[in-house]
C-alpha positions in Angstrom: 110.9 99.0 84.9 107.9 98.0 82.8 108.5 94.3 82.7 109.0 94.6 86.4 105.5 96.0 86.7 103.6 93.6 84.4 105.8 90.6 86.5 104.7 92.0 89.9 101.2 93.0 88.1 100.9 88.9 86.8 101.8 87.9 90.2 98.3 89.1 91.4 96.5 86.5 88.8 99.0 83.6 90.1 100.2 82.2 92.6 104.0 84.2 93.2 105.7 81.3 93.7 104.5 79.7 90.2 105.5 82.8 88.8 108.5 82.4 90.5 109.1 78.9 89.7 108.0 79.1 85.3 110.8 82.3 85.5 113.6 80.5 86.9 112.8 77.3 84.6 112.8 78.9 81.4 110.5 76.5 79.8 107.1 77.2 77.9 103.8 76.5 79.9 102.5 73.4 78.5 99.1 71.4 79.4 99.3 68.6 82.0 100.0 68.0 85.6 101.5 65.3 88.2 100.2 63.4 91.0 100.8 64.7 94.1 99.2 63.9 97.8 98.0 67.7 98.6 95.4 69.3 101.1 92.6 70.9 99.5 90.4 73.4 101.2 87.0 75.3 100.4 85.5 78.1 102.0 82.4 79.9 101.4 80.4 82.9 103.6 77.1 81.6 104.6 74.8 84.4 104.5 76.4 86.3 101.3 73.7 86.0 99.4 71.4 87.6 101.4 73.7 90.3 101.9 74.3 90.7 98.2 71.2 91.8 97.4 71.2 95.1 100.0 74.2 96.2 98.5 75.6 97.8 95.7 77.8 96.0 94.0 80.9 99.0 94.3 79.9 98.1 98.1 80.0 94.7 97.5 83.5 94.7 95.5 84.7 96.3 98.5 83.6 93.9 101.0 84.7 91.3 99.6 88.2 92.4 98.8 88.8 93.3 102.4 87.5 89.7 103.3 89.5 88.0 100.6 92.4 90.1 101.7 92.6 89.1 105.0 91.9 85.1 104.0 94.8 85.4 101.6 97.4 86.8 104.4 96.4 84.1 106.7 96.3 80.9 103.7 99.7 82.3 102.6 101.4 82.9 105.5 100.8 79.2 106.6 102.6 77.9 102.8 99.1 77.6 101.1 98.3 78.4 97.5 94.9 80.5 96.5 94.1 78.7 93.6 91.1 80.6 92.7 88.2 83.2 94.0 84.5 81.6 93.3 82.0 84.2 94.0 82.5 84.4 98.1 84.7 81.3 97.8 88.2 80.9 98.2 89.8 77.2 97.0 93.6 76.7 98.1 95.9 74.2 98.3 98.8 73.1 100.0 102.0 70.9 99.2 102.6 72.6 95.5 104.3 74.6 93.5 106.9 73.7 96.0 106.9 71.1 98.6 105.3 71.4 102.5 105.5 68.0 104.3 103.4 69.4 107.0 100.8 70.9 104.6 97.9 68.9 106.3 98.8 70.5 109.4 99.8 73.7 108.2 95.5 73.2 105.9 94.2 73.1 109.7 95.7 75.8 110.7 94.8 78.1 108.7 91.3 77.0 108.6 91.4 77.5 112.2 92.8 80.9 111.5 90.2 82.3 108.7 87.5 81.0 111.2 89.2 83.4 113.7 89.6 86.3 111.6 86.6 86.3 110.3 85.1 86.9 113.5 87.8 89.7 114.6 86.0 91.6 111.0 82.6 90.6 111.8 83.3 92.6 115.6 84.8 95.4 113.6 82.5 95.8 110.8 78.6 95.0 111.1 77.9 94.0 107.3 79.8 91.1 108.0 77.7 90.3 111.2 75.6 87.8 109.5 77.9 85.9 107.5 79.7 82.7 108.8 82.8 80.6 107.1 82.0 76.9 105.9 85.5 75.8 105.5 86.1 71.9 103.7 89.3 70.2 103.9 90.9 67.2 102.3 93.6 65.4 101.8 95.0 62.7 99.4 96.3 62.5 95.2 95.4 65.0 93.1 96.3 65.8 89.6 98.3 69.4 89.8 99.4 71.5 87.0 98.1 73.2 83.4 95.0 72.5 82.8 92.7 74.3 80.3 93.1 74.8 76.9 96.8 75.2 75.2 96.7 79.5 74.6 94.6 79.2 78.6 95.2 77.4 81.0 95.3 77.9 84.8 97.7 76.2 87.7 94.6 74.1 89.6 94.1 70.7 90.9 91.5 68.0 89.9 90.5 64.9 91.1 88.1 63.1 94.1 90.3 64.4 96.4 89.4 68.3 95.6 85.8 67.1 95.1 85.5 65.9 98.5 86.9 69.1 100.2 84.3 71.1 98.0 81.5 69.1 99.5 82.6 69.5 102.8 
């Protein structure tokens, strides 16, 4: 019952299906990566700043994890990864752990998706009425897998590629 809980607990620091994928393998989690054509996306809430500083931060923690919440249903339930939270930003990816041929598609969609949710919770609640999605997207090679350090590393993509989708 315990290991059950810290697996489900580690599945809310990574990705579930990497967990998945590491448990059924049986091997050790080593540094390095392969390249793989993914889509990379960025998003990040104009306007957060501003309403950072007229709120607590308990307020703020709040906020935010309702946002990131519903971002995460809708990147997820279109086969993306959440690679990371930045602040108010969300990076994902799509086309690893496992395989999506469509994940350029299935990238636009859920951009188009967070851009519509957003303003279904901005309707609903008013601290949000000020705050607007920039969303990136990009797609092309990327270097995905362990990077970091060999006792901490995180599943996370590098290259121009993920630059490029950060700038947009």
């Amino acid at each position: 019952g315990a290991m059950k809980g810290g697996l489900h607990s580690f599945g809310a620091y990574v990705p579930r299906d990497l967990v998945r994928a590491v448990l059924a393998s049986g091997e050790r989690a080593v540094l390095g990566g392969k390249t793989k054509r993914l889509t990379i996306f960025f998003s990040d809430l104009a306007g957060f700043p501003t309403l950072s500083e007229t709120m607590k931060p308990d307020a703020l923690v709040e906020l935010l994890g309702g946002y990131f919440d519903e971002m995460t249903k809708v990147i997820q339930t279109r086969s993306g990864t959440i690679d990371k939270f930045i602040g108010d930003a969300i990076m994902a990816f799509w086309n690893a752990p496992g395989d999506e041929p469509a994940h350029a598609v299935r990238a636009c969609e859920a951009a188009l998706a967070c851009q519509k949710k957003l303003d279904e919770m901005r309707r609903s609640d008013a601290r949000l009425a000020g705050l607007h999605a920039r969303i990136g997207l990009a797609t092309g090679d990327v270097l995905v897998g362990n990077i970091g350090a060999s006792d901490r590393m995180n599943y996370t993509v590098m290259g121009d590629t993920v630059n490029l989708a950060s700038r947009l």
